[in-house]
C-alpha beads as a LAMMPS data file, in Angstrom:
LAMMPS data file: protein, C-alpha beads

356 atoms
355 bonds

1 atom types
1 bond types

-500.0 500.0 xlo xhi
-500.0 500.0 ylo yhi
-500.0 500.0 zlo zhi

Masses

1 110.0

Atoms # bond

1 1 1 0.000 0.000 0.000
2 1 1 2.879 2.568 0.592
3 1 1 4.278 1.448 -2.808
4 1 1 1.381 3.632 -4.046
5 1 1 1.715 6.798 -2.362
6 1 1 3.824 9.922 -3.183
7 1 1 6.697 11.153 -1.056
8 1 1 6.290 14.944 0.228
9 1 1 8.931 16.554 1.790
10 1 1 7.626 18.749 4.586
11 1 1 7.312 22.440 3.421
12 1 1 8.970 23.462 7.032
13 1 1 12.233 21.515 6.276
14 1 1 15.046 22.720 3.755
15 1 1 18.007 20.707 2.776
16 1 1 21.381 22.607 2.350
17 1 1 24.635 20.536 0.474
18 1 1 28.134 21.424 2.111
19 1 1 31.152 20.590 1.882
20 1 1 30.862 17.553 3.263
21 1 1 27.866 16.893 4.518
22 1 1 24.133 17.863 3.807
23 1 1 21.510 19.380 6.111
24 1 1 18.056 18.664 6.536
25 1 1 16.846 21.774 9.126
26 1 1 13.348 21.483 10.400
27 1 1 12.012 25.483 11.026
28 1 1 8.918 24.296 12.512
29 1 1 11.071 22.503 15.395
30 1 1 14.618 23.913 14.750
31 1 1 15.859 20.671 14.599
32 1 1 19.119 19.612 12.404
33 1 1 19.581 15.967 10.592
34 1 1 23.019 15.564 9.055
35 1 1 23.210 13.377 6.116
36 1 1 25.109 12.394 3.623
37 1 1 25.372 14.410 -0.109
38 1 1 24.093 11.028 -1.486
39 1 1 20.757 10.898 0.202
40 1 1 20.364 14.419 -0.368
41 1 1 20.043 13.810 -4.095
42 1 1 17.800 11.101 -3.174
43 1 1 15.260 13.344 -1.778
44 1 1 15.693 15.823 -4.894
45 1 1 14.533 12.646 -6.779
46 1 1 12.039 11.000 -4.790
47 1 1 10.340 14.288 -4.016
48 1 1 6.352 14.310 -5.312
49 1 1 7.236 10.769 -7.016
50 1 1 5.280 7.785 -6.450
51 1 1 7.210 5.442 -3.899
52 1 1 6.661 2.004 -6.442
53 1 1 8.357 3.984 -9.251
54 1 1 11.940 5.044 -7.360
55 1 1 11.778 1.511 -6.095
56 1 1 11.478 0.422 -9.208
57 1 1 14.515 2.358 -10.647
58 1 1 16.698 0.849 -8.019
59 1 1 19.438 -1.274 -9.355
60 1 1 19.925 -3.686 -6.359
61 1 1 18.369 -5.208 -3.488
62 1 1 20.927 -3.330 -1.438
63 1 1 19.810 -0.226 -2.448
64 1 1 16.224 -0.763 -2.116
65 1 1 17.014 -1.698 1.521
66 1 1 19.074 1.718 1.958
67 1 1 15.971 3.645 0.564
68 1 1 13.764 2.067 2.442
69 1 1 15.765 2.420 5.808
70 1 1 16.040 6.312 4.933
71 1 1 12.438 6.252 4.020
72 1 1 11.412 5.134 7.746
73 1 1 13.786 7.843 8.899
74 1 1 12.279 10.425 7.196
75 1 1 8.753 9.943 8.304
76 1 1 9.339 8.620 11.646
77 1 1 11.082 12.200 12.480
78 1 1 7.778 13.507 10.423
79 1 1 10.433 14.912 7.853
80 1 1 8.309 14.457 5.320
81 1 1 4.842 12.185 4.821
82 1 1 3.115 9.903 2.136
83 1 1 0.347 10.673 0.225
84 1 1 -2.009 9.397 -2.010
85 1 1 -2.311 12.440 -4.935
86 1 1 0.980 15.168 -4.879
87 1 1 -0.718 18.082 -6.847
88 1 1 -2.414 18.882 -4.072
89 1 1 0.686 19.599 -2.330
90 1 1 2.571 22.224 -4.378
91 1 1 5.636 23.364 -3.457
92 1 1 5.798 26.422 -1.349
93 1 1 7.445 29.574 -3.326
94 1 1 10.968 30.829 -2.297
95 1 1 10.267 33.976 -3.372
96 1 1 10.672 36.804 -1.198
97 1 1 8.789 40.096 -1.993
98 1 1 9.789 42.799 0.572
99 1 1 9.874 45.693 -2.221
100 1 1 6.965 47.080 -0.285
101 1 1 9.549 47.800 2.761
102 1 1 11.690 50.755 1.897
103 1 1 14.298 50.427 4.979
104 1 1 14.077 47.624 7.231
105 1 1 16.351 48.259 10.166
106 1 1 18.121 51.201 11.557
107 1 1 20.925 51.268 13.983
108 1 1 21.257 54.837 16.076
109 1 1 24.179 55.553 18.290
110 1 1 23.154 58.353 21.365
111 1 1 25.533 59.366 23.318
112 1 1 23.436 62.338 25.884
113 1 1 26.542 64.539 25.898
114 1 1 26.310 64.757 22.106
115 1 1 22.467 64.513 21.987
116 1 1 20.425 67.116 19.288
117 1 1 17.046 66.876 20.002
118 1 1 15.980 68.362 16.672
119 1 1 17.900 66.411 14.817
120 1 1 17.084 63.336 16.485
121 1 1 12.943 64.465 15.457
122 1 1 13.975 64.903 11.887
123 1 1 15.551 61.562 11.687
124 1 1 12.291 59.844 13.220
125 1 1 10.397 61.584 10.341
126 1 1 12.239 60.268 7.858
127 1 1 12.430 56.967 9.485
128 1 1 8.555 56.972 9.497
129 1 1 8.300 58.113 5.770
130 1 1 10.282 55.205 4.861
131 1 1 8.476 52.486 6.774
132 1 1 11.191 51.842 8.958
133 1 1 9.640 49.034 11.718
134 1 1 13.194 47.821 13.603
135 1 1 15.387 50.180 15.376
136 1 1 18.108 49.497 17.652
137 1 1 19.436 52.359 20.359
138 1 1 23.182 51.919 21.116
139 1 1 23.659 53.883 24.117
140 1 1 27.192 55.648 24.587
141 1 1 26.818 57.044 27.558
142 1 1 25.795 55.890 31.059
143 1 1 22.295 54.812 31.468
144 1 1 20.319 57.531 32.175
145 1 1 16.418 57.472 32.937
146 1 1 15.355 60.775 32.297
147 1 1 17.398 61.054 28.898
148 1 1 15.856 57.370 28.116
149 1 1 12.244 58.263 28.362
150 1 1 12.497 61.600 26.261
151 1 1 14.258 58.906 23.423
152 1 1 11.494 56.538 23.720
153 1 1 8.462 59.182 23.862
154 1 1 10.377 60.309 20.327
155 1 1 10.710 56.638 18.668
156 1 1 7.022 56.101 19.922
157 1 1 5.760 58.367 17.191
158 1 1 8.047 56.000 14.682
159 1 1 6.590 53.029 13.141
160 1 1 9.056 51.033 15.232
161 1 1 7.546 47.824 16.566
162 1 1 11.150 46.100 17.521
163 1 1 13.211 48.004 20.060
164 1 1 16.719 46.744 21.439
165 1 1 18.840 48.831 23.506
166 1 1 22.394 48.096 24.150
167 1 1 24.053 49.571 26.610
168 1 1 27.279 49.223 28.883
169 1 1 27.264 48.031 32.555
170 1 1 27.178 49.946 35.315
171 1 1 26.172 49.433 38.958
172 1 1 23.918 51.491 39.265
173 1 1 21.904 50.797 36.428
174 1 1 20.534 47.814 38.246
175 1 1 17.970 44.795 36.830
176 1 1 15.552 46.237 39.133
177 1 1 15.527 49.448 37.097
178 1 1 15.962 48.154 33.837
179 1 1 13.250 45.388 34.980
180 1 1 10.561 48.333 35.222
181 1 1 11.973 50.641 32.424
182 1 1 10.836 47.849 30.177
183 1 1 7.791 47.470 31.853
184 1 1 7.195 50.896 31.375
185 1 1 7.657 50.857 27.591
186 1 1 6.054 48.283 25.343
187 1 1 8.012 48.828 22.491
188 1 1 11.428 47.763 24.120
189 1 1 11.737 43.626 23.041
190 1 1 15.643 43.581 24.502
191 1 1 18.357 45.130 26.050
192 1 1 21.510 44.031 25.578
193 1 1 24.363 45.234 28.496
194 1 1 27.792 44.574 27.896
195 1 1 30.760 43.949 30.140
196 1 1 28.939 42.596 32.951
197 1 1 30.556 40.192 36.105
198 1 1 28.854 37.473 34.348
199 1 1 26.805 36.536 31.546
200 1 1 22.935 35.990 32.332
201 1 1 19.565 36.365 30.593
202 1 1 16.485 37.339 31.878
203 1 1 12.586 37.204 30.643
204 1 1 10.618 40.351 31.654
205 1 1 7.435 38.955 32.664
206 1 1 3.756 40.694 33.075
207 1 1 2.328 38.908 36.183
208 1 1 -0.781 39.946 37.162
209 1 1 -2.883 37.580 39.440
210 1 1 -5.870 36.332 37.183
211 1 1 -4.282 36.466 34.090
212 1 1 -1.764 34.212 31.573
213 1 1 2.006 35.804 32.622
214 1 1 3.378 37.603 29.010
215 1 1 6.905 38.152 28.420
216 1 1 7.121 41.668 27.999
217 1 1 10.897 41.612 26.790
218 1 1 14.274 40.135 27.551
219 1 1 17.656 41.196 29.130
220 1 1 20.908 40.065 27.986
221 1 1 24.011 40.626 30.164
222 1 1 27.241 39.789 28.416
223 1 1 30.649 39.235 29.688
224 1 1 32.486 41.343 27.047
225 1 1 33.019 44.674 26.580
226 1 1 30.615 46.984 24.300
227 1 1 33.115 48.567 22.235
228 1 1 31.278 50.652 19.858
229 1 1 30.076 48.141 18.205
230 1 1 33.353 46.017 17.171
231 1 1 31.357 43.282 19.657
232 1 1 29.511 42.118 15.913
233 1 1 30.155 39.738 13.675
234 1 1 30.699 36.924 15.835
235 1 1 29.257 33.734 14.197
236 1 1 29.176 30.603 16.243
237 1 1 26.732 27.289 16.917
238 1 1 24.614 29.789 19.644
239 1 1 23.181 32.472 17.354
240 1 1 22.661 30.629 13.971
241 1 1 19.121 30.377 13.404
242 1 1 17.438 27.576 12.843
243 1 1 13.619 28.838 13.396
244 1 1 13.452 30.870 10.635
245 1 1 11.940 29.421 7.496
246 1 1 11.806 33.381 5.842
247 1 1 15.491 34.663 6.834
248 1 1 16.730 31.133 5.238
249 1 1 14.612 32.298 1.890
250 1 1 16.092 35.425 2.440
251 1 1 19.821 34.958 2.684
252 1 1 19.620 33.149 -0.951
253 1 1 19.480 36.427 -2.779
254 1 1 20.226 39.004 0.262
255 1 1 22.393 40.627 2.875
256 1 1 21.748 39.164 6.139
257 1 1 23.147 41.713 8.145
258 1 1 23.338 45.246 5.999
259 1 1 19.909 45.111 3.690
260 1 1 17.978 47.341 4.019
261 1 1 19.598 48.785 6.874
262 1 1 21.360 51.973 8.081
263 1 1 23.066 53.333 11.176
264 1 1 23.414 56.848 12.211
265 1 1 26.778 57.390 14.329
266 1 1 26.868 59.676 17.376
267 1 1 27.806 62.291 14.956
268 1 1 25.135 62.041 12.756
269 1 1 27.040 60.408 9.907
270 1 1 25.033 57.941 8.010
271 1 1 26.708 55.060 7.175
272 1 1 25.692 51.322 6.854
273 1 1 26.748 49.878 10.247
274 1 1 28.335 51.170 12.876
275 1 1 31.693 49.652 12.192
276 1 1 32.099 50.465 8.569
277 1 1 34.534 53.301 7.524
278 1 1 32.508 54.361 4.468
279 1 1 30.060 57.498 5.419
280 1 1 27.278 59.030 3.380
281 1 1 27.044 61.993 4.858
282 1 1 25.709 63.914 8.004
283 1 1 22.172 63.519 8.618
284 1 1 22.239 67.933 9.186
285 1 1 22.352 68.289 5.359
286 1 1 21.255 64.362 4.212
287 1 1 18.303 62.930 3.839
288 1 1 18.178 59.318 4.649
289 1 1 15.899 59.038 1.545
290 1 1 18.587 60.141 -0.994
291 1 1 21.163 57.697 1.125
292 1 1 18.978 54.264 0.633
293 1 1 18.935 54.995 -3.139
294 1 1 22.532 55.596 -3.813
295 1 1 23.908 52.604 -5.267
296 1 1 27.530 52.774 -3.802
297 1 1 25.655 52.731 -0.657
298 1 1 22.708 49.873 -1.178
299 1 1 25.815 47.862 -3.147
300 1 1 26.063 45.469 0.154
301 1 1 22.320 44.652 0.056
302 1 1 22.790 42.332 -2.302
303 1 1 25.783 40.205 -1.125
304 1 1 24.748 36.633 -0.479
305 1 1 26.386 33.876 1.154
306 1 1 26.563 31.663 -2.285
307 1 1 28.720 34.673 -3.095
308 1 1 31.137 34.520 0.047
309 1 1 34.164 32.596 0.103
310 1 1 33.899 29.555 2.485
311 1 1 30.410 30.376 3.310
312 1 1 29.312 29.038 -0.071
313 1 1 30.648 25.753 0.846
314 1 1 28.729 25.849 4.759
315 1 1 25.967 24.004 4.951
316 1 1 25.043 26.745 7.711
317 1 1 24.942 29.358 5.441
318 1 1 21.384 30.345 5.311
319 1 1 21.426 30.374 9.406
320 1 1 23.523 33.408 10.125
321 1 1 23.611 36.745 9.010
322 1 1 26.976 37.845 7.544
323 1 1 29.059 40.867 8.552
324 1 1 31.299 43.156 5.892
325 1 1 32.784 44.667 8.923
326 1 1 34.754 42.238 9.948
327 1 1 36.197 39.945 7.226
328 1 1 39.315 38.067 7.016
329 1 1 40.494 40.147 3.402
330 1 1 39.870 43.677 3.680
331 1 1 40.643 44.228 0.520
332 1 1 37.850 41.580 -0.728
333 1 1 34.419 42.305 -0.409
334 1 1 33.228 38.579 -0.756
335 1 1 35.884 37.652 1.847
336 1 1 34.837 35.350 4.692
337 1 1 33.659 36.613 7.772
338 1 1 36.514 36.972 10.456
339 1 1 34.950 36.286 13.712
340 1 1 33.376 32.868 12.239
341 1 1 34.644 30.287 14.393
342 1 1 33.106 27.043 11.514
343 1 1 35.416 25.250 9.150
344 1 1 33.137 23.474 6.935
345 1 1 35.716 21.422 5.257
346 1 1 36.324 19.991 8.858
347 1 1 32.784 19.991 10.072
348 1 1 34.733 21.935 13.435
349 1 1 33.739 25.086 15.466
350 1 1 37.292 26.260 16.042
351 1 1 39.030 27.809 19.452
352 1 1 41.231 29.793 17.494
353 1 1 38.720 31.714 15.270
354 1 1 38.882 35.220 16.048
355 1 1 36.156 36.118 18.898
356 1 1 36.460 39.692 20.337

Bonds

1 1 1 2
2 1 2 3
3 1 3 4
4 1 4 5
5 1 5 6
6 1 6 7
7 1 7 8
8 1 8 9
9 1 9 10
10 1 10 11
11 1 11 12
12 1 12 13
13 1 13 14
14 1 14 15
15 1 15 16
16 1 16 17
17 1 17 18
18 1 18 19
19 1 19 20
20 1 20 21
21 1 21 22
22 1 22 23
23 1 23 24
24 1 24 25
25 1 25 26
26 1 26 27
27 1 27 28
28 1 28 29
29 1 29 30
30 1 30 31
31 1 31 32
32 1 32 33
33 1 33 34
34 1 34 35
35 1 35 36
36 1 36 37
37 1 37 38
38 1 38 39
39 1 39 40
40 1 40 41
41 1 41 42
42 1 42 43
43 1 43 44
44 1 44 45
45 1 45 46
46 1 46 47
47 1 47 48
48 1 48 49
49 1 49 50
50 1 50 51
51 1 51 52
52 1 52 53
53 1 53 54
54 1 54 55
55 1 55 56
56 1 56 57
57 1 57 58
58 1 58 59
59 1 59 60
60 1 60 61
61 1 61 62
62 1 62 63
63 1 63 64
64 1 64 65
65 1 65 66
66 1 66 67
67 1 67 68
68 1 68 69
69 1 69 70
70 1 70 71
71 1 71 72
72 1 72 73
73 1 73 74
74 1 74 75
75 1 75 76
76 1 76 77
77 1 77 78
78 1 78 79
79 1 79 80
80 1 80 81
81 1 81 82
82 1 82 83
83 1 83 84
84 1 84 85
85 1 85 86
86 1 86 87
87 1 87 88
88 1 88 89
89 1 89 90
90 1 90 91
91 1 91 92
92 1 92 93
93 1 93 94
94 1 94 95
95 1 95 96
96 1 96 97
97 1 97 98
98 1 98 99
99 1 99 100
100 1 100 101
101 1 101 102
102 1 102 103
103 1 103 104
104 1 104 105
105 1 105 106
106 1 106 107
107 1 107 108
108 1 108 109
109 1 109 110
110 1 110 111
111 1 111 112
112 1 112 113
113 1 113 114
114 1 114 115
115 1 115 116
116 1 116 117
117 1 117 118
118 1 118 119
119 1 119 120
120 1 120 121
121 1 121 122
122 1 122 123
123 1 123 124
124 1 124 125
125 1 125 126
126 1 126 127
127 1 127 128
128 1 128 129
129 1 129 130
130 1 130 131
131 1 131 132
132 1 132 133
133 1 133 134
134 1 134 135
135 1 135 136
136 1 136 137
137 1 137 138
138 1 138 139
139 1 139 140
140 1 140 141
141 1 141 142
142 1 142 143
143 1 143 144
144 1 144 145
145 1 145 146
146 1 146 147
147 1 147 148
148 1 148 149
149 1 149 150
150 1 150 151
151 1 151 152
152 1 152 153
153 1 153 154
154 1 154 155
155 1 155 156
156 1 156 157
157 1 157 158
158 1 158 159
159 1 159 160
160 1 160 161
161 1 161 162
162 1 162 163
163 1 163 164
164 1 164 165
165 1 165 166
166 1 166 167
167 1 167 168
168 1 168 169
169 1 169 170
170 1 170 171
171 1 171 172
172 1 172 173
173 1 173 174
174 1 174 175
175 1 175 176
176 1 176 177
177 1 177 178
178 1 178 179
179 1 179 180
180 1 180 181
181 1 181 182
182 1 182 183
183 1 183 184
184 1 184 185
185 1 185 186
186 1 186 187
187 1 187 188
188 1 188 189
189 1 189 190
190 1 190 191
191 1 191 192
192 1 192 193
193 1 193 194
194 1 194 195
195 1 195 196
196 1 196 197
197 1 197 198
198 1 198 199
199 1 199 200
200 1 200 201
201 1 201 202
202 1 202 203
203 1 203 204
204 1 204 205
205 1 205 206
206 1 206 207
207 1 207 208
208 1 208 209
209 1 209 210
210 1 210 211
211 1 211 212
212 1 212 213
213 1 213 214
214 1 214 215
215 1 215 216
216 1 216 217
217 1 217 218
218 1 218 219
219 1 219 220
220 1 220 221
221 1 221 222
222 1 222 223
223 1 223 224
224 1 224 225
225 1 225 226
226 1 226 227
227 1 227 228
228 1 228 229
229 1 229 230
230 1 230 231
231 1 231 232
232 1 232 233
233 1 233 234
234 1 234 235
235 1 235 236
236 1 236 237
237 1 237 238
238 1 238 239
239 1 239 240
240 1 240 241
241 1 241 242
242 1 242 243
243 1 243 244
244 1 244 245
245 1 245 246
246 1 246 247
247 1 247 248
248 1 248 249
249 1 249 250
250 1 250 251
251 1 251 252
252 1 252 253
253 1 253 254
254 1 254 255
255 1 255 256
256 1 256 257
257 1 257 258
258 1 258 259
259 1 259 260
260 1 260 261
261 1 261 262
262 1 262 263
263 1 263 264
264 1 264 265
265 1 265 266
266 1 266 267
267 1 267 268
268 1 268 269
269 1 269 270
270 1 270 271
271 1 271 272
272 1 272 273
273 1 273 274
274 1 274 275
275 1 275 276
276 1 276 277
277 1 277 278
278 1 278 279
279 1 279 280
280 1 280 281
281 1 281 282
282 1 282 283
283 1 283 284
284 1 284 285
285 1 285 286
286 1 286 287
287 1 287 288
288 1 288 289
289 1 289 290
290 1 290 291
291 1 291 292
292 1 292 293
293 1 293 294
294 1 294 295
295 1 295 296
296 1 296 297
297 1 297 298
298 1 298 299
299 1 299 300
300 1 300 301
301 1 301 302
302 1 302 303
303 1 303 304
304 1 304 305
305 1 305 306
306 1 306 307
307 1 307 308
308 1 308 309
309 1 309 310
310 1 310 311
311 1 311 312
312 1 312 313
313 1 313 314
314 1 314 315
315 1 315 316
316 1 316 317
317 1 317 318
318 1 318 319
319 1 319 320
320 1 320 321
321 1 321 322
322 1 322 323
323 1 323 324
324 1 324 325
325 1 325 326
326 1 326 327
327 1 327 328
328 1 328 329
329 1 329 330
330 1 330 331
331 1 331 332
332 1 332 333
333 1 333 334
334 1 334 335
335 1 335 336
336 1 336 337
337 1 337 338
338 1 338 339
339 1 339 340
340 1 340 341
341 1 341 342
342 1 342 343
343 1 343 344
344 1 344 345
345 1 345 346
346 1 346 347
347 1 347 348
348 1 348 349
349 1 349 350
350 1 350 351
351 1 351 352
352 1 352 353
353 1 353 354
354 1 354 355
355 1 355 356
């Protein structure tokens, strides 16, 4: 009876070939399955074919048994399933159509001894004319509450519906007060503090008696310093991601890290992250418009990781965003990332990568 059915491979999985292995990752679960290059052009076959006819194309009784040990595999880990009429599972499109979204992210350095009000209400403007919906607030100064809550009563009249904050330790910016500062403002999904005793996370939780506890947001306390911004770039097994079905679409044909995004420097130099050299001017006489359709500036948007050297051979390539910042050939824009600590020729996360 099986003989008759169709093979479908789960529209949540993906298979990715490597260097020397293959991938199957399972989004819905964010579960990985290593396998050979072999039976990864086995599924490409036996994809939306009828079971009796790729047993029939078998040469030997060997193989047959192979196939039909990988077959059990397969749907016992509910990989894929068996049905009994495959056009009425088409395959889902890779396509992704984000034209609609004119700027994506924005990165804004404050530092309160630097702070212009007025220019900090112009840039939300534009921000909000372009559709911009993730910011992130790198704070350069100490923690301050007062200068805090005039930032997010600005951003609040943004489109922004993702808020981090990153900021540096300090003692007396305590969890406590951090704890209720998010609280206090909905928008805020993480802050991020660097160079504190010890590394710790903590889930900001609305508990009110009668009601289902919500996690309002998240801190992150990190062990290593802030360093405007040189802490980026660091690629290892804890922050690829294996959850998202759209980002691995995505990184076929984009930028993980610099499309569609921008950074404004404590200065108010526009540039496309915060540790590039390359600056597009100030945003006193710049529009951010004018910026996002300059060429020599959108010309990183576009660089994938089948375009990368070494990352094109990872079978982890559509899991992690790529930084241009940090690359192990300055003077080679497709160079591979520096702080990647993966060898995919070895299959090893290595000690000596470069981690700062």
């Amino acid at each position: 009876m099986r003989n008759e059915l169709y093979f479908i491979l789960s529209s949540s999985c993906k298979i990715v070939r490597g260097y020397k292995r293959s991938v199957i990752i399972d989004y819905s679960r964010g579960n990985l399955y290593f396998i050979s290059h072999e039976y990864h052009e086995l599924v490409d076959i036996i994809d939306r074919n009828q079971i009796k006819k790729i047993v029939e194309s078998l040469e030997d009784e060997e193989s047959i048994i192979c196939f039909e040990e990988f077959l059990s595999f397969i749907i016992e880990n509910e990989l894929a399933f068996l049905v009994k009429n495959a056009d009425r599972y088409p395959k889902i499109s890779e396509e992704v159509d984000e034209n609609f979204v004119l700027l994506q992210d924005v990165i804004i350095e404050v530092d309160e001894n630097l702070f212009n009000k007025n220019n900090f209400i112009a840039l939300c403007e534009d921000l909000t004319s372009l559709h911009c919906q993730d910011f992130q607030i790198r704070l350069l100064s100490d923690f301050s509450n007062k200068f805090f809550n005039e930032i997010m009563l600005l951003i609040s009249g943004t489109n922004c519906n993702y808020l981090e904050i990153h900021c540096s330790y300090n003692e007396e910016t305590t969890r406590e007060l951090l704890h209720k500062f998010i609280e206090e403002h909905s928008l805020i999904s993480r802050m991020v503090i660097y160079g504190a005793p010890i590394i710790s996370k903590y889930e900001v939780i609305n508990e009110v008696e009668g009601h289902y506890p919500i996690s309002l947001g998240e801190m992150i306390y990190l062990d290593y310093p802030f360093d405007s911004g040189n802490c980026c770039g660091i690629i290892n097994h804890e922050n690829l991601n294996f959850t998202s079905f759209h980002l691995h679409n995505k990184l076929k044909t984009k930028n993980g890290c610099l499309d569609k995004k921008i950074t404004i420097d404590k200065n108010g130099n526009i540039k496309n992250c915060p540790s590039m050299k390359n600056m597009y001017g100030n945003i006193e006489e710049t529009s951010i418009k004018s910026v996002v359709n300059n060429n020599v500036f959108t010309k990183f948007w576009d660089i994938n990781k089948d375009q990368i050297s070494v990352c094109k051979i990872c079978e982890f390539r559509y899991n992690c965003t790529d930084c241009r910042a940090f690359i192990e050939d300055s003077n080679d824009l497709y160079s591979k990332p520096s702080k990647c600590s993966y060898n995919p020729v070895t299959t090893l996360w290595e000690d000596n990568a470069i981690i700062k």
